[in-house]
C-alpha positions as CSV (number, residue, x, y, z in Angstrom):
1,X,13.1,-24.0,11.2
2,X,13.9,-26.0,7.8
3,X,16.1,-26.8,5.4
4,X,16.5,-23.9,2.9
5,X,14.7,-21.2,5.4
6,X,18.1,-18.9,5.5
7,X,18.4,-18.3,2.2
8,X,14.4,-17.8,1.6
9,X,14.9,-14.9,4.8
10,X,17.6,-13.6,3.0
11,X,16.1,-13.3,-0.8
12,X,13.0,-11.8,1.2
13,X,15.4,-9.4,3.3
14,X,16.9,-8.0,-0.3
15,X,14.1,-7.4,-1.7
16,X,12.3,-5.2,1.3
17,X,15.5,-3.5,2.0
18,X,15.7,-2.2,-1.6
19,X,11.9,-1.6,-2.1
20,X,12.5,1.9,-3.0
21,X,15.1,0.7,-5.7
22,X,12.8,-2.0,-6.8
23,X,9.7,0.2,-7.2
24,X,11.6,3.2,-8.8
25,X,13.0,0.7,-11.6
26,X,9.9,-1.0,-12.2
27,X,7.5,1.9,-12.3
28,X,10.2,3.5,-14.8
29,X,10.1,0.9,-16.9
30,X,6.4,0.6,-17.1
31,X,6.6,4.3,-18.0
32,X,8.5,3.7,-21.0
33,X,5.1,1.5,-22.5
34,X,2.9,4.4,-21.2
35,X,4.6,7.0,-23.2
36,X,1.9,8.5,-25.1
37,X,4.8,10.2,-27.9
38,X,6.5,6.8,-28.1
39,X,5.4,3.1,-26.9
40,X,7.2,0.8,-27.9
41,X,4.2,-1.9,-28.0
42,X,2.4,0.5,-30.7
43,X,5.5,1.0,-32.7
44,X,6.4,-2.5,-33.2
45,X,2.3,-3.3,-33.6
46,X,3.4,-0.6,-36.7
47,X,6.0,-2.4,-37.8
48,X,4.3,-5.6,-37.8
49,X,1.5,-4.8,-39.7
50,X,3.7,-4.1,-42.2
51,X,5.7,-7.1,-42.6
52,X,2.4,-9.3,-42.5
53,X,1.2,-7.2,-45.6
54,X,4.6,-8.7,-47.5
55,X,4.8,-11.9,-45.7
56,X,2.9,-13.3,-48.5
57,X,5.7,-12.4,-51.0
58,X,8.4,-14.5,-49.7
59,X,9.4,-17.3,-47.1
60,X,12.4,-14.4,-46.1
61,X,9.6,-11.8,-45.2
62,X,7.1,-14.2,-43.5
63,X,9.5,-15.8,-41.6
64,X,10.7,-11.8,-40.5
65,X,7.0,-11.0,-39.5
66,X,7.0,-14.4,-37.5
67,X,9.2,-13.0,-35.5
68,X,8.1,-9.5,-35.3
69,X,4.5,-10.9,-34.3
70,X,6.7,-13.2,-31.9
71,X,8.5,-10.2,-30.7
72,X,4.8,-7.4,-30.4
73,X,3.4,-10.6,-27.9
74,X,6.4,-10.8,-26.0
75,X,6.4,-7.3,-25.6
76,X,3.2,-7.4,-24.8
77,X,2.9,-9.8,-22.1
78,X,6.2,-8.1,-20.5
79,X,4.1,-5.1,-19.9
80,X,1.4,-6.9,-18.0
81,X,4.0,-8.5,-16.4
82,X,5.6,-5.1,-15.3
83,X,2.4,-4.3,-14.4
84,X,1.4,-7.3,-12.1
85,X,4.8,-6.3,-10.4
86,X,4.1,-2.9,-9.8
87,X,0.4,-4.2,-8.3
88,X,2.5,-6.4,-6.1
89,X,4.9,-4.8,-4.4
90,X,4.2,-4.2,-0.5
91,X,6.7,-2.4,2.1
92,X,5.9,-4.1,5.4
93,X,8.5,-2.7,8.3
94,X,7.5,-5.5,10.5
95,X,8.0,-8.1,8.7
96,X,11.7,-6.9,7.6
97,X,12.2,-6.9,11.4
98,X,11.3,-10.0,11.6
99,X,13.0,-11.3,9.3
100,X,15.9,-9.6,10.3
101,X,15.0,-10.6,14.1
102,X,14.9,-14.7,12.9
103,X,18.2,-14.4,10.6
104,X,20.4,-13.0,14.0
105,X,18.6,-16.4,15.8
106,X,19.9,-18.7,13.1
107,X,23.4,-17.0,13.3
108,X,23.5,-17.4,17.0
109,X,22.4,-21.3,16.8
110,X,25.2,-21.8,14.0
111,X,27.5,-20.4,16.1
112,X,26.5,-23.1,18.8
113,X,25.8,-26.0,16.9
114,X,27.2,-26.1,13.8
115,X,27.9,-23.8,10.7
116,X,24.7,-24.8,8.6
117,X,20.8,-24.2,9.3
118,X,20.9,-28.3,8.0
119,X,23.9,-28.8,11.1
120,X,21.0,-27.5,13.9
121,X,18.6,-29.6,12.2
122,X,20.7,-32.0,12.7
123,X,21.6,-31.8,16.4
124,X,18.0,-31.4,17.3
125,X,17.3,-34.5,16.1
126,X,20.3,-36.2,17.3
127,X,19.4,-34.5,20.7
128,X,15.8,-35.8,20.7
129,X,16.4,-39.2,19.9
130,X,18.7,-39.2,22.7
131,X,16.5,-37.9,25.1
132,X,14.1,-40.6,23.7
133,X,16.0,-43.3,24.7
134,X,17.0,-42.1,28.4
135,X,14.9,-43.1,30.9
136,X,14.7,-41.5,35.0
137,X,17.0,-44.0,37.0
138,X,15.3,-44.2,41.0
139,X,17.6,-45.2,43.2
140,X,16.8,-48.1,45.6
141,X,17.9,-46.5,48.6
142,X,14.6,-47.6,51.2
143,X,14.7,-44.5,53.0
144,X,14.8,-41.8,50.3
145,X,12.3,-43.6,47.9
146,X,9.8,-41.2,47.8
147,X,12.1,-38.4,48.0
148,X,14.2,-39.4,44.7
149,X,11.2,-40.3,42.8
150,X,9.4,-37.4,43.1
151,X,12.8,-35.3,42.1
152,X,13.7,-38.2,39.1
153,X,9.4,-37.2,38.5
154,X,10.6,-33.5,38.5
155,X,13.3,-33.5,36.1
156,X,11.8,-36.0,33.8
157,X,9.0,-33.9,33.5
158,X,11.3,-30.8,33.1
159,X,13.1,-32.7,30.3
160,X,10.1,-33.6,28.3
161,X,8.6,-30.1,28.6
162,X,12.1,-28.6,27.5
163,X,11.6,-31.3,24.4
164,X,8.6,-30.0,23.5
165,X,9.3,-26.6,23.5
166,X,12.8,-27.0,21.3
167,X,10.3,-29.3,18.7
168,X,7.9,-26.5,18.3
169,X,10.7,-23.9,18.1
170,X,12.5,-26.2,15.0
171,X,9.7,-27.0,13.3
172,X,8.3,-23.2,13.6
């Protein structure tokens, strides 16, 4: 677990629950610069070839085909863009259950320690540096020295293991 991992789940959650809604809009868009009546890309290309036969003429109609060339580029590199998108997009049902599986985890640890993903965090390490600094106590009792020690043996190894185990699970 770290710092920002909630919100990361939940942007990744949006987008694979609306996948459908995501590649509908996307593909439509990129239909718009397919069109082979009407794209957009051609039709400004048009319109800037134009303006860069009178940009010559004036600093009023060069400074207009600036922008039009400015504008054909943008346009340009939007569609690629689209495109990349489109290339990109993956539904994966597993890993929406997973995510989905790790989000209810977090929500049942905030509940028990604290209302923050950074208030766990925090407790874990406040619990690990105090588990750091106890140490077994053996009583001195003659009689059940070897008894007590090998229970005070038990738990401390019991303890450590259960250390280890809640590192790995934070730091997963």
């Amino acid at each position: 677990m770290h710092a920002g991992e909630e919100d990361e789940l939940e942007s990744e959650r949006e987008r694979l629950a609306n996948f459908q809604r995501i590649q509908n809009a996307l593909a439509s868009a990129y239909d718009v610069f397919d069109n082979a009546e009407y794209n957009p890309v051609d039709a400004l290309g048009e319109v800037m070839q134009q303006l860069e036969s009178i940009a010559d003429l004036g600093e009023d109609y060069r400074a207009l085909s600036e922008t039009i060339n400015d504008a054909y580029y943008s346009l340009q590199d939007a569609q690629a863009d689209l495109s990349k998108e489109i290339d990109g997009l993956e539904w994966d049902e597993n890993r929406l259950n997973e995510i989905e599986e790790r989000l209810a985890l977090i929500q049942q640890l905030k509940r028990k320690y604290g209302d923050s993903v950074d208030d766990i965090l925090a407790y874990g390490q406040r619990a690990h540096k105090e588990l750091g600094t106890m140490e077994p106590r053996v009583p001195m009792r003659p009689g059940l020295m070897g008894v007590s020690s090998n229970c005070t043996t038990s738990w401390w190894t019991w303890a450590s293991n259960s250390l280890r185990c809640a590192k790995a699970w934070l730091t997963a």
